[in-house]
N, C-alpha and C positions, 0 to 999 in steps of 0.2 A: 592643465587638464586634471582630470578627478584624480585621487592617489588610487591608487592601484593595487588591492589587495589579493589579486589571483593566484600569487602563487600561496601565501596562505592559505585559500579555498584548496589549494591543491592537495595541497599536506592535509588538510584535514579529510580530504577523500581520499586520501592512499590510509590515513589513521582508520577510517571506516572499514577498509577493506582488508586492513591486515587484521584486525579487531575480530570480524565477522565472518571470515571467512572460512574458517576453523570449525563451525560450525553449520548447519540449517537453517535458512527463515525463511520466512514470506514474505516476499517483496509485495508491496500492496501499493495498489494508484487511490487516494481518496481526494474525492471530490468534492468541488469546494462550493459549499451552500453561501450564495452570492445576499442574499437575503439575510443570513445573517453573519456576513463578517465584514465588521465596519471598521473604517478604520482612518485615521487622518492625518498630516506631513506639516512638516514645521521644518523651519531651518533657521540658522543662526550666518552671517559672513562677518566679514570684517569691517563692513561698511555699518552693521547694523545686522536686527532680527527683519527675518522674511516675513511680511506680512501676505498669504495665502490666500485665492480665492479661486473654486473653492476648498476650506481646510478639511471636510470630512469626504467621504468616498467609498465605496464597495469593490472589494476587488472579487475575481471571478477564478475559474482555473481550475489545477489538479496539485496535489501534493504527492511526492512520492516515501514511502516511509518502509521498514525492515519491519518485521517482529519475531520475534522468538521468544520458544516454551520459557516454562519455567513460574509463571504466574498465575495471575486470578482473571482470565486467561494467559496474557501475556504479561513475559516477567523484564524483557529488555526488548528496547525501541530504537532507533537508529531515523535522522530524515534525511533521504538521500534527493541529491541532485536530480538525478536519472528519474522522469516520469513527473515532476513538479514543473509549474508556471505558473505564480501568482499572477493575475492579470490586473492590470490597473488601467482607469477608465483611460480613454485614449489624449486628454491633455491636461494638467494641471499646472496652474496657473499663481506667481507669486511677485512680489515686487518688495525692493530696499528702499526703502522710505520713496524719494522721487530719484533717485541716482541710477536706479536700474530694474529692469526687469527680467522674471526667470520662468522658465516652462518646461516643464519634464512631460516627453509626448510617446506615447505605445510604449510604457515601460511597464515590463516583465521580468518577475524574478524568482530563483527557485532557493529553498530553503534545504541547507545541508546541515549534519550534527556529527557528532562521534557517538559510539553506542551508549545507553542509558538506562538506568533502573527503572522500572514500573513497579509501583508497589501495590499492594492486595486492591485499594482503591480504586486502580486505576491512575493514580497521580504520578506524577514526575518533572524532572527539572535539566532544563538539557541546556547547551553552549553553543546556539543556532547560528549561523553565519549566514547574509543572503546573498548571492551572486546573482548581478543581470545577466539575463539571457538578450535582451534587447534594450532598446531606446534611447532616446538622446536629452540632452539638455542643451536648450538654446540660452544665454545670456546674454542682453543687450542694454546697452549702457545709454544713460542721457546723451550722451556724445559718443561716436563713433560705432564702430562696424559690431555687427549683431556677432557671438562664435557659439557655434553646434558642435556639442562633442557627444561621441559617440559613446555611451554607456555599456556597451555590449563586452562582457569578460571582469568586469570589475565589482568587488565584494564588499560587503558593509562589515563593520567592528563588530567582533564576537560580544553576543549578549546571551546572558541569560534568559528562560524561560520557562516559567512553572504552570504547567499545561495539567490536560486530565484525557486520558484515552475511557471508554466506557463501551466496553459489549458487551453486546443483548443477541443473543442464537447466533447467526451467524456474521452479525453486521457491528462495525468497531463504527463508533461515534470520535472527532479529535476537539477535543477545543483548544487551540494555539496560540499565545497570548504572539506577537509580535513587535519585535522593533528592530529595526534595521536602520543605522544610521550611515550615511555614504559622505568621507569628506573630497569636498574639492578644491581646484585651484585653476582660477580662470587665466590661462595664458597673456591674454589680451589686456585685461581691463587690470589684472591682479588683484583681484577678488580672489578671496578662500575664503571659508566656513565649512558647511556640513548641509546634508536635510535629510531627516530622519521621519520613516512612514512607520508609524504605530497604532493597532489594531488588535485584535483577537479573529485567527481564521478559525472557522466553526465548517469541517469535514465530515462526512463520511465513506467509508468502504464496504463492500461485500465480499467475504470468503468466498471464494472459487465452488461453485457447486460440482457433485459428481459427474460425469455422468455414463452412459451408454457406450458402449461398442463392440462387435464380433456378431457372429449370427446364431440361434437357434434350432436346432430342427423339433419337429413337429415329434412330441410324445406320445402318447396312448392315449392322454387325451383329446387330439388331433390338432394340439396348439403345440407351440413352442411356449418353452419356460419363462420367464422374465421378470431377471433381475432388478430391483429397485434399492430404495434408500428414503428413510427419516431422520429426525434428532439433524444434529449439526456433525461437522467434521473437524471440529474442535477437540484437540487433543485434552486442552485443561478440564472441559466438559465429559469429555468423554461417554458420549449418548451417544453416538451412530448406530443406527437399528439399520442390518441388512435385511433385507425381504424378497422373497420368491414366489411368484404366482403360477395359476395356469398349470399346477404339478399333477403327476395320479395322486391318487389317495393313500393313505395310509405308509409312505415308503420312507425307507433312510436314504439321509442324504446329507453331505457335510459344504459348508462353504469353505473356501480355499483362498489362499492372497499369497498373488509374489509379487514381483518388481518388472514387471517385462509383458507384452502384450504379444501375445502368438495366437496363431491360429492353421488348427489343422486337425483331422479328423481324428475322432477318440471316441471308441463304443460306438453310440448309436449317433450321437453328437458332435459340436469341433469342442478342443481346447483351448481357453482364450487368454491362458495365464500361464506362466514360467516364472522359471531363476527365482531363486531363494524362496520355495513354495514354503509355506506355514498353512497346517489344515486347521481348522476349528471343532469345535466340537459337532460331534454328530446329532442330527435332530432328525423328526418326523412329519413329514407334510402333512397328517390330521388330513385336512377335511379339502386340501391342496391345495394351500397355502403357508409360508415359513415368514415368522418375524423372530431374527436373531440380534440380539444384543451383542454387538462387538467390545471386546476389551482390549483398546490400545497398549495395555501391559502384557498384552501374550506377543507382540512382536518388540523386542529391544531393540533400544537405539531409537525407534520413530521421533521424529522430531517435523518442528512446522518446516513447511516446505517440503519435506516426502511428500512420495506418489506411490499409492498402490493400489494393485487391480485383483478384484474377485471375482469369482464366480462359485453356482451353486449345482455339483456334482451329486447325481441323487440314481436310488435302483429303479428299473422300469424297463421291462423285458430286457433284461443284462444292464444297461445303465443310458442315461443321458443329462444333457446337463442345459445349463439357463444361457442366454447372451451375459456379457461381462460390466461389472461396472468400473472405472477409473476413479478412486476419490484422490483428490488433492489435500493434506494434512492441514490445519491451519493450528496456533497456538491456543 
């Protein structure tokens, strides 16, 4: 049967998790541009090299990946098991000279890592491990009985790889060089070697956008207030414009951020924000309309992976206020 590297993969996802967990991130799913990520499988046994057909192929899927602050936007990267499935087409096809033939059929695997530096770049260089989540491999021999082993829980030899993350507003681009070599050992025929699938996966992800919740009442000027958002939620960027429409004219009024989502009457208005309030600076609805420039360094500690919720508390016969926005933090 294949050698069996799972409890390896294990340790290295308890290293992720003691590593990471200390801190904030953003667990992020990116998705895997099937279009461009090529990628082809060779093997080597004891009888001889595998000759493949076919050797090139596209896999499909999702990748699961960590990020945290600290960078240009992100300074450390982690690729976690949890939310990854390289998909590989459903059979792949190979033969040892005329002695035997091999077929790897719905195999799936997800790429794990220990945390990692990201530099201003974007670049970095991580110690990828792949574990099956599925598939089998059938080996059948010029003479005698075909054997299907089941690939499902077992890990390829730790490799390096020198990758490049790149983000543009809100959306992280990955390019992931890949190789994953898996060795085996055919019970039956005793055959061993290895086969090793090598490619570059070409990803993307999108930051979690804000958004909406809680309710308005109806102001003087017979709407309700409401909350929005521009720029990104990128903490490295640090551009998030809040904004308030639909106000009276000319009145003060401050945005506000805790950690807690409530609701319940206050002034003319409800309350849609609690626990650990931080107000902002006071401004003036002009012409009844607010675009306020947020500075992520007036609340300490924020890190990717926070969540916090505003709202825009303004005068207007005694006072009222806007619906609430939720922004999710990214690095």
């Amino acid at each position: 049967m294949l050698t069996q590297f799972a409890r390896g993969a294990s340790a290295l996802a308890l290293g992720i998790a003691l590593s990471a967990g200390a801190t904030a991130q953003q667990s992020s799913t990116f998705d895997i541009d099937v279009n461009n990520s090529n990628f082809t499988w060779s093997g080597t046994t004891s009888l001889g090299a595998i000759t493949t057909n076919p050797s090139a192929f596209q896999i499909d899927g999702t990748l699961g990946m960590d990020l945290w602050t600290g960078g240009n936007p992100v300074g450390t990267g982690a690729f976690t098991n949890s939310g990854s499935a390289f998909l590989v087409p459903n059979t792949l096809n190979g033969s040892v000279s005329f002695l035997a033939t091999l077929s790897l059929t719905n195999l799936t695997f997800s790429v794990g890592s220990s945390p990692f530096a990201v530099d201003p770049n974007g670049d970095f260089t991580a110690t990828i491990v792949g574990t099956a989540q599925s598939g089998t491999m059938t080996v059948t021999p010029l003479i005698g009985t075909p054997t299907v082993q089941d690939l499902t829980g077992f890990a390829s030899l730790p490799s390096a790889a020198s990758g490049t993350l790149v983000t543009v507003g809100m959306q992280h681009t990955l390019f992931l060089p890949v190789t994953a070599t898996f060795p085996f050992a055919d019970p039956n025929t005793g055959i061993t070697g290895s086969v090793t699938l090598t490619g570059t996966a070409v990803a993307t992800a999108t930051n979690p956008a804000p958004s909406t919740y809680c309710v308005a009442n109806p102001n003087t000027t017979g709407f309700p207030g409401q909350i929005g958002w521009s720029g990104t939620t990128s903490l490295a960027q640090n551009d998030l414009v809040l904004t308030a429409s639909n106000l009276p004219l000319n009145k003060n009024g401050v945005f506000y951020l805790g950690t807690s989502q409530v609701q319940f009457p206050f002034s003319n208005g409800f309350r849609c924000v609690d626990l650990n309030v931080v107000r902002l600076g006071v401004t003036n609805t002009g012409a009844g309309s607010v675009n306020f420039a947020f500075d992520n360094g007036v609340v300490p500690g924020l890190e990717a992976g926070d969540t916090r919720h505003f709202q825009f508390w303004h005068r207007d016969a005694g006072s009222n206020l806007t619906n609430a926005l939720t922004v999710p933090f990214a690095p």
